[in-house]
PLY file of the C-alpha trace (Angstrom):
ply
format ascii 1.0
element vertex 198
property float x
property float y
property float z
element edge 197
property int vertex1
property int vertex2
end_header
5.18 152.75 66.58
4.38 152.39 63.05
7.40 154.37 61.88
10.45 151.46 60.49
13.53 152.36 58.82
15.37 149.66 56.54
19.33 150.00 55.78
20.30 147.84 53.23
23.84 147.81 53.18
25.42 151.93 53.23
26.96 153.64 55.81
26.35 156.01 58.92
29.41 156.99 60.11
31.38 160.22 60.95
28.88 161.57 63.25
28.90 163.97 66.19
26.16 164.73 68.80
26.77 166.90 72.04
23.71 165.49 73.77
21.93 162.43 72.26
23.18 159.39 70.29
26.08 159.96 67.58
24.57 157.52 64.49
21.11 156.66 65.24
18.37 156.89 67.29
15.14 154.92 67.15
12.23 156.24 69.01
9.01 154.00 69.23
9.83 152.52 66.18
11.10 149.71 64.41
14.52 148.89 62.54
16.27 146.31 60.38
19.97 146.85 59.16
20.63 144.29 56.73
24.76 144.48 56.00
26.03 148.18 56.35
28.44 149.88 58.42
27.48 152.08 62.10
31.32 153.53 62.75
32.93 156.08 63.93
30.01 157.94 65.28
30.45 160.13 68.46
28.11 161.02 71.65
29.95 163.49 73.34
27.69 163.83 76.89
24.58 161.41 75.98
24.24 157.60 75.46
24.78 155.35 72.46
27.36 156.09 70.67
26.53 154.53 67.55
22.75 153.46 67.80
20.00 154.23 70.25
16.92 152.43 71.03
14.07 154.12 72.84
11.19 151.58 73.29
12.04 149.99 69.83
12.40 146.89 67.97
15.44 146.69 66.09
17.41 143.92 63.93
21.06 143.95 62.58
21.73 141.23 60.18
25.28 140.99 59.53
25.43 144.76 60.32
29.38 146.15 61.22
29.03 148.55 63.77
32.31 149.92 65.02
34.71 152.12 66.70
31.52 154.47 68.15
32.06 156.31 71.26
30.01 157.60 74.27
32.54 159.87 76.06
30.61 160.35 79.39
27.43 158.17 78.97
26.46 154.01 78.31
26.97 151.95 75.60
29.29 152.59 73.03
28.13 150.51 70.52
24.42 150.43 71.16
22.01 151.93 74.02
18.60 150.53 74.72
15.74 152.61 76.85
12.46 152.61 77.90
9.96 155.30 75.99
7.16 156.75 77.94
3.60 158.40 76.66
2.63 160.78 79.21
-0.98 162.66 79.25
-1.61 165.62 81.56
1.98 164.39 83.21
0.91 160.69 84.12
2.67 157.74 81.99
-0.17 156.25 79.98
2.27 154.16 78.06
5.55 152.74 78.28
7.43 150.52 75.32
10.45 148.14 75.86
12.88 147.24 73.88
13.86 143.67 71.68
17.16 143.71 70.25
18.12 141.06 67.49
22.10 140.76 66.44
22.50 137.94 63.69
26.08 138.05 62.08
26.92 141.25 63.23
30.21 142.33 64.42
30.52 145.15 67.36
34.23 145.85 67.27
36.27 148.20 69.11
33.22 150.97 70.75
33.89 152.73 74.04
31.69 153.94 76.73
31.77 154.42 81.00
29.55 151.13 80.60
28.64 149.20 78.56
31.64 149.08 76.15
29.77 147.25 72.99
26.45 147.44 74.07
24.30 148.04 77.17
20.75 146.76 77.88
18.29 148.68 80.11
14.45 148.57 81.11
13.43 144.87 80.21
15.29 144.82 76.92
15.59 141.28 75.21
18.24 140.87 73.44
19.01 137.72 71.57
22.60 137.27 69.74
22.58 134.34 66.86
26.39 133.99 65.66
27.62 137.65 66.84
31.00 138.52 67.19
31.74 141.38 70.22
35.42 141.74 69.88
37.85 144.58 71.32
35.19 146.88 73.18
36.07 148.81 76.05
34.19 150.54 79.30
35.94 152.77 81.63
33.56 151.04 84.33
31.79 147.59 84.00
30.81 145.53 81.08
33.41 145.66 78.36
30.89 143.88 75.82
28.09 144.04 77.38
26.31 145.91 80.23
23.40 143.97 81.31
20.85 145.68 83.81
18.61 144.30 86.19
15.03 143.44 84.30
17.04 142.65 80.96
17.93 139.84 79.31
20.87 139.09 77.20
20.50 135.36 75.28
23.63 134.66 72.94
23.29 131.79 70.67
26.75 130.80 69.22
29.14 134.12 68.23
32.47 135.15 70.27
32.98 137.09 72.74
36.98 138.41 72.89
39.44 140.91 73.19
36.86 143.27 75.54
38.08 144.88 78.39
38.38 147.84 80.99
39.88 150.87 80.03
41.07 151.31 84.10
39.90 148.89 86.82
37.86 150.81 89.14
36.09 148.37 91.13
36.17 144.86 91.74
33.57 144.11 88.86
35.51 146.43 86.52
36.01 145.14 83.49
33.77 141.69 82.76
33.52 140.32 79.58
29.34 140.48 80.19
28.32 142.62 84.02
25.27 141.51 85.33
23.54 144.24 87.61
20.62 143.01 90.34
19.20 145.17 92.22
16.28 145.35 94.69
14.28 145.79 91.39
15.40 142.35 90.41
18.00 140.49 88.91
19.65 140.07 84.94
19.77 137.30 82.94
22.66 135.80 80.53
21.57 132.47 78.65
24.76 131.10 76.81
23.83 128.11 74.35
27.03 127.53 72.64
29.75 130.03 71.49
32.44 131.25 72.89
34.02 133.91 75.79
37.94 134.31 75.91
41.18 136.20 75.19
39.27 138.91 77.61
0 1
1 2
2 3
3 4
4 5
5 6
6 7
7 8
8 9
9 10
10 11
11 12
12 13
13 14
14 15
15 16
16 17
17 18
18 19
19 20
20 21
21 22
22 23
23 24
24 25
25 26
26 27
27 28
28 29
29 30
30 31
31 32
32 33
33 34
34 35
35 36
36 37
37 38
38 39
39 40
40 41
41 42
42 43
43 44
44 45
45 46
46 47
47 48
48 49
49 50
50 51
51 52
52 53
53 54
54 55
55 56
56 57
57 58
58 59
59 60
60 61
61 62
62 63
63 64
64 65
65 66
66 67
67 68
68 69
69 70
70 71
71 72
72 73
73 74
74 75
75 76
76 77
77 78
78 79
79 80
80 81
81 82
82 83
83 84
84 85
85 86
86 87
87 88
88 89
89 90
90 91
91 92
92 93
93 94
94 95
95 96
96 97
97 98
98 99
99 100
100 101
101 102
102 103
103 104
104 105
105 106
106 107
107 108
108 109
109 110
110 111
111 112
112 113
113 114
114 115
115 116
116 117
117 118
118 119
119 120
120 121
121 122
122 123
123 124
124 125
125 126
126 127
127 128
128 129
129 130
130 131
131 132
132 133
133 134
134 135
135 136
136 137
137 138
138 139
139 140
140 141
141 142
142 143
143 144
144 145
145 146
146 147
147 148
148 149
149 150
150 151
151 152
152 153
153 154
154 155
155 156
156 157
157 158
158 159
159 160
160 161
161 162
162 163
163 164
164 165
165 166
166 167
167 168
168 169
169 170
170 171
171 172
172 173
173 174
174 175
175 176
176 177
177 178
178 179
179 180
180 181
181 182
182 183
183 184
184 185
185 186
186 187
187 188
188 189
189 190
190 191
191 192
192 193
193 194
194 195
195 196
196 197
């Protein structure tokens, strides 16, 4: 947890993983992408096709991250997790996630959900002028994929252009998929900004 990496501008892009996210994967840690470029990056069989966060704190200021993919798993774009600590097999520990977007773009990414991004195991994230255009999810959530426990607050920014890949179900394809289950429900908090062209 005391581990950060800090990307001013540069780029992470190009890369290929058969099992775990393509560009990068935070773990416990912390983050902040100021600028820079996330594209292009592959999962082939795991989640996150561009970034990963495992029980992590991240922020991408004005951060491009683009065209990623997560052939078979979630969120194209970006993945969030819960991280466990486990001592003589029982979970001593478990870290969440907080997810800030300000300026960023997340522009054409594919995934089965979770198109741009997808939010699991009581992950904030808050989106301050964020643009999610062009995404796609062969299921639900072409921009975002929120899950039951999360919470997904978008200040301002634009939501367009996302969409289904094929319609599989009657959710298939929403702009922003909220999934409750008995475990609870998921939140979307819109103040401002806009969701069309969809």
């Amino acid at each position: 947890t005391n581990t950060t990496f800090k990307m001013t501008g540069g780029t992470i892009s190009g890369n290929v993983s058969t099992s775990s996210t393509g560009g990068v994967h935070f773990l416990r840690s912390k983050g902040v992408l100021s600028g820079g470029t996330i594209s292009n990056n592959e999962s082939q069989t795991g989640h996150g096709g561009g970034i990963y966060l495992q029980g992590a704190s991240v922020q991408l200021i004005g951060t491009y991250v683009g065209y990623n993919k997560a052939l078979k798993g979630n969120g194209g774009g970006v993945t969030t997790g819960q991280a466990t600590v486990k001592k003589n097999g029982v979970v001593t520990e478990k870290y969440q996630c907080d997810l800030l977007l300000g300026g960023s773009v997340i522009e054409h990414n594919e995934a089965k959900n979770g198109g741009g991004v997808i939010l699991q195991s009581k992950t904030v994230m808050n989106v301050y002028n964020g643009r999610f255009l062009n995404n796609e999810a062969k299921g639900d959530g072409g921009a975002v994929y929120v899950k039951e426990g999360c919470t997904f607050n978008l200040y301002g920014g634009k939501l367009t252009g996302n969409g289904p890949k094929t319609t599989t179900s009657a959710a298939a394809g929403a702009t922003v998929f909220l999934r409750s289950y008995y475990k609870g429900g998921a939140t979307f908090n819109m103040y401002g900004g806009e969701i069309s062209g969809n």
